[in-house]
N, C-alpha and C positions, 0 to 999 in steps of 0.2 A: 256067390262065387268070388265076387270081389274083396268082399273081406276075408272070407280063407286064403287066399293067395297071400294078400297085406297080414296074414298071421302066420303065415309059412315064411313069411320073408322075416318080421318078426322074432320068429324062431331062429332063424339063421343068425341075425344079427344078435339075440341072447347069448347064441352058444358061443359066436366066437369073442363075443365081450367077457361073456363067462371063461374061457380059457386063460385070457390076460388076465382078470379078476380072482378069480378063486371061487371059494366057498360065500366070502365075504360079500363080492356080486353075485352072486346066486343070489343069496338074502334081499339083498338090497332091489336087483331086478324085478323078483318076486312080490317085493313090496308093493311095489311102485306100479307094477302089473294088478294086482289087488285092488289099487284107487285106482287104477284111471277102469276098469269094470264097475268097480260101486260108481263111478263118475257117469258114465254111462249108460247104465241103468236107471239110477237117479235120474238123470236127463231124459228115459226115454219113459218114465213113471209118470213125469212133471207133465210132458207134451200130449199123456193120451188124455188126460183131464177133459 
């Protein structure tokens, strides 16, 4: 529950950087939303070992 919340707030904070940004933050947000997932994952691959 806690991390859905922290990704609806998330959301929120995209869309309205997305508004000031453009198209251009959209990419870019998207990007960066991408690595820090693989970062993540990879972290939590590493720790079930």
């Amino acid at each position: 529950m806690i991390a859905l919340g922290s990704i609806i707030v998330l959301l929120g904070v995209v869309m309205y950087l997305t508004e000031i940004l453009g198209a251009k933050g959209m990419i870019i947000i998207g990007f960066l939303t991408e690595l820090v997932g693989v970062y993540y994952y990879w972290q939590n691959k590493k720790t079930e070992k």
